[in-house]
C-alpha positions as CSV (number, residue, x, y, z in Angstrom):
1,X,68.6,-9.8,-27.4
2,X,70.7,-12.1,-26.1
3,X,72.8,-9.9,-24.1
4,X,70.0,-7.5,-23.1
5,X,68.7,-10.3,-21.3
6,X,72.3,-11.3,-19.7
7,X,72.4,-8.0,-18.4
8,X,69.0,-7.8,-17.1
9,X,69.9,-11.0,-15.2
10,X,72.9,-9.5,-14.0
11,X,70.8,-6.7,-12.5
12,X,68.6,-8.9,-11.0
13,X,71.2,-11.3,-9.6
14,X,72.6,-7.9,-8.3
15,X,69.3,-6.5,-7.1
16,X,68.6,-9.6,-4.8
17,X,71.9,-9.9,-3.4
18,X,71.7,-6.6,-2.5
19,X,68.7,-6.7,-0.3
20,X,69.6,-10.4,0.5
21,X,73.0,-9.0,2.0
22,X,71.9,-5.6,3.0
23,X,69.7,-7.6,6.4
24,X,72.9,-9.0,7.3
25,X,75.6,-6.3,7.1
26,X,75.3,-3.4,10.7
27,X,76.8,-0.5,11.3
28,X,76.0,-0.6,14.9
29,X,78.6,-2.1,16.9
30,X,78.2,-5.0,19.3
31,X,79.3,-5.1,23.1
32,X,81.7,-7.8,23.1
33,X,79.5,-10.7,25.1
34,X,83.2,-12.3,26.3
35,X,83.6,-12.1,30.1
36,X,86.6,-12.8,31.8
37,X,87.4,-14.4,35.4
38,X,90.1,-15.0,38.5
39,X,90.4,-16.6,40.9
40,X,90.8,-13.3,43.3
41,X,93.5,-13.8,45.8
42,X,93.2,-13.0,49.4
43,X,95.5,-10.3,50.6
44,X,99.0,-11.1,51.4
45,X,99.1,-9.7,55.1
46,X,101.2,-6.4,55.5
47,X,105.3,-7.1,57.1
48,X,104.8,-10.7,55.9
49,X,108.9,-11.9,55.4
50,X,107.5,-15.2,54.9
51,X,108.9,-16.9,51.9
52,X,107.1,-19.5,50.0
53,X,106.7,-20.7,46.2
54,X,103.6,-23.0,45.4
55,X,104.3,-24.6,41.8
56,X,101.4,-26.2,40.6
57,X,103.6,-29.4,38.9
58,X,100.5,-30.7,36.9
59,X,97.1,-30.1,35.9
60,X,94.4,-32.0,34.4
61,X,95.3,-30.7,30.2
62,X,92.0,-30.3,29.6
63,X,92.2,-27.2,31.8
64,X,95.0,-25.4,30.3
65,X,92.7,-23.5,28.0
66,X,91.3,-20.4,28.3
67,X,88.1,-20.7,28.2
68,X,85.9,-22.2,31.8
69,X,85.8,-25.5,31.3
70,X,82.5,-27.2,32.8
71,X,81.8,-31.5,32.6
72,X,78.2,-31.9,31.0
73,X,78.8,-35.3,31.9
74,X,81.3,-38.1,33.3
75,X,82.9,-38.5,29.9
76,X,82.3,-35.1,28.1
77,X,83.9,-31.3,28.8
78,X,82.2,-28.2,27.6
79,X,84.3,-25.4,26.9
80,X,82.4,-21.9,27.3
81,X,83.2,-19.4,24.7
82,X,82.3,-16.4,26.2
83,X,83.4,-17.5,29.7
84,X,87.3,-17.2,30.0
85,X,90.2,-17.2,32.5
86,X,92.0,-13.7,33.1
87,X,95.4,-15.6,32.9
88,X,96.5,-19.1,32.8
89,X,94.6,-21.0,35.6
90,X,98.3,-22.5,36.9
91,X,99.0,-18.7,37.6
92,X,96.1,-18.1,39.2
93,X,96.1,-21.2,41.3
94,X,99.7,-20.8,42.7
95,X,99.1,-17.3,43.6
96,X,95.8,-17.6,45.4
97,X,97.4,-20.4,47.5
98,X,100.5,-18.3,48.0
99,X,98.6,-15.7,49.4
100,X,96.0,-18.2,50.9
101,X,99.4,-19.9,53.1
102,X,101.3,-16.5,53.7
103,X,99.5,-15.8,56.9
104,X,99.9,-19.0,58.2
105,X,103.7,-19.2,58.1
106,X,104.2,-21.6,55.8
107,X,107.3,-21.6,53.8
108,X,109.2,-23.1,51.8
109,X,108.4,-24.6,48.0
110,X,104.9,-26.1,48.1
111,X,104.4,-28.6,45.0
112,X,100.9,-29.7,44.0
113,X,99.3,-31.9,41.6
114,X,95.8,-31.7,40.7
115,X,93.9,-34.9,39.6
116,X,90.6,-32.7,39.0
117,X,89.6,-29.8,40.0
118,X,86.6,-28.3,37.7
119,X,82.9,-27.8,37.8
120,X,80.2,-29.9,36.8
121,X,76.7,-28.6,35.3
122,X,74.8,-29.5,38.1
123,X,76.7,-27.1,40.1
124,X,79.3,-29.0,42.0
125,X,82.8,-28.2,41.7
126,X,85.4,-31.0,42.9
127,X,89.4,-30.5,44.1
128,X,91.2,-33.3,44.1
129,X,95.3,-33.0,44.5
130,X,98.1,-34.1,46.1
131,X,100.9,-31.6,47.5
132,X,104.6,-31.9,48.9
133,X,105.7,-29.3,51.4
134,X,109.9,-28.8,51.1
135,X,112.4,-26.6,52.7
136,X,115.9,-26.9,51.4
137,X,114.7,-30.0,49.1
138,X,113.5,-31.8,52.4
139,X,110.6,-32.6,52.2
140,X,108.5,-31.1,55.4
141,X,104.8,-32.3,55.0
142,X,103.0,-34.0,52.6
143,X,98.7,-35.0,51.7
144,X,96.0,-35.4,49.9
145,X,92.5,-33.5,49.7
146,X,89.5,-34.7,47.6
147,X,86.8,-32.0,48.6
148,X,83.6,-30.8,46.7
149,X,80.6,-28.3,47.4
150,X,77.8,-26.7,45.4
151,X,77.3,-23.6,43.8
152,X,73.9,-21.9,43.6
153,X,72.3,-18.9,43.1
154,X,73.9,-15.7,42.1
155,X,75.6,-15.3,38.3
156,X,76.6,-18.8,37.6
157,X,79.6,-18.6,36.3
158,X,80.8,-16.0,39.0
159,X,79.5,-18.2,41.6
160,X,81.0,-21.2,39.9
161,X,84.4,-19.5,40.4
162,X,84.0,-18.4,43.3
163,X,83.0,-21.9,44.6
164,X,86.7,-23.0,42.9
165,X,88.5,-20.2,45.1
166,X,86.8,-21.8,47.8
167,X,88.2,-25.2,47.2
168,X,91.3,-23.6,47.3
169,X,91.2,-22.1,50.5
170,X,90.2,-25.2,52.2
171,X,93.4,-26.9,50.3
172,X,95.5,-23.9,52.0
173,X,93.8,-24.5,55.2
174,X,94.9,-28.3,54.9
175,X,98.6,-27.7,53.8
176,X,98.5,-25.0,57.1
177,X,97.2,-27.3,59.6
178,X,99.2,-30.3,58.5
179,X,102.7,-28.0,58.6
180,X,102.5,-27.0,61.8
């Protein structure tokens, strides 16, 4: 008797497992909700013989994930799972200004240290960094930009990136104008 009812219990236990698990387990697969984002350099200009090297030297290390990074508030950071960086935002950054500058004539090795330089979820984004222009380890120019604007409309997150390109074309125009 005893193990008659054991293994009716067992078949039981088995029975609602089954069906319990049997809701949960698909066979259909799942797009992969993960999008991924750069920073989409302009084009270097044809015959350009211009040489220059930007080396971002620091940024904030809250950014050097791969996931977008977006401040809910002044003293919290919310990383988006499904929204990631192509590459390593460092790479992204000195190539978009490298290709940004190129026309321009600037050359040389541009070093540049960003204090912030993110998006917020009210839709501002914020650069603020310091650079050093050198040419044979002298240093050529030098400044400071703290600039901000506001995303709307579109795909957020696209918009939000492109809003950070931005930022960084009005950097490049800065570093241009003041190497003249």
């Amino acid at each position: 008797m005893r193990k008659m009812r054991h293994k009716n219990l067992i078949r039981i236990a088995a029975t609602v497992a089954a069906l319990a698990f049997g809701g949960c387990i698909s066979t259909d697969p799942k797009a992969d909700p993960t999008r991924f984002y750069t920073l989409s350099p302009m084009t270097l200009s044809e015959g350009s013989d211009i040489e220059l090297k930007v080396v971002v030297s620091q940024l904030p290390y809250y950014l050097s994930g791969r996931k977008l990074a977006i401040r809910a508030s002044e003293y919290e950071v919310e990383y988006l799972e499904f929204h990631r960086w192509a590459e390593p935002l460092d790479v992204m950054i000195e190539r978009k200004l490298e290709n940004a500058l190129s026309p321009s004539g600037v050359s040389g090795r541009l070093e540049v240290i960003f204090t912030r330089f993110e998006a917020a979820a009210d839709g501002q984004v914020v650069l603020v960094a310091e650079w050093l222009l050198e040419n044979d380890h002298t240093p050529v120019a030098g400044g400071t930009l703290s600039t901000e604007q506001v995303w709307r409309g579109g795909s957020p997150k696209t918009k939000m990136v492109e809003s950070l390109g931005s930022l960084l074309e009005e950097l490049a125009s800065a570093i241009a104008e003041e190497a003249k």
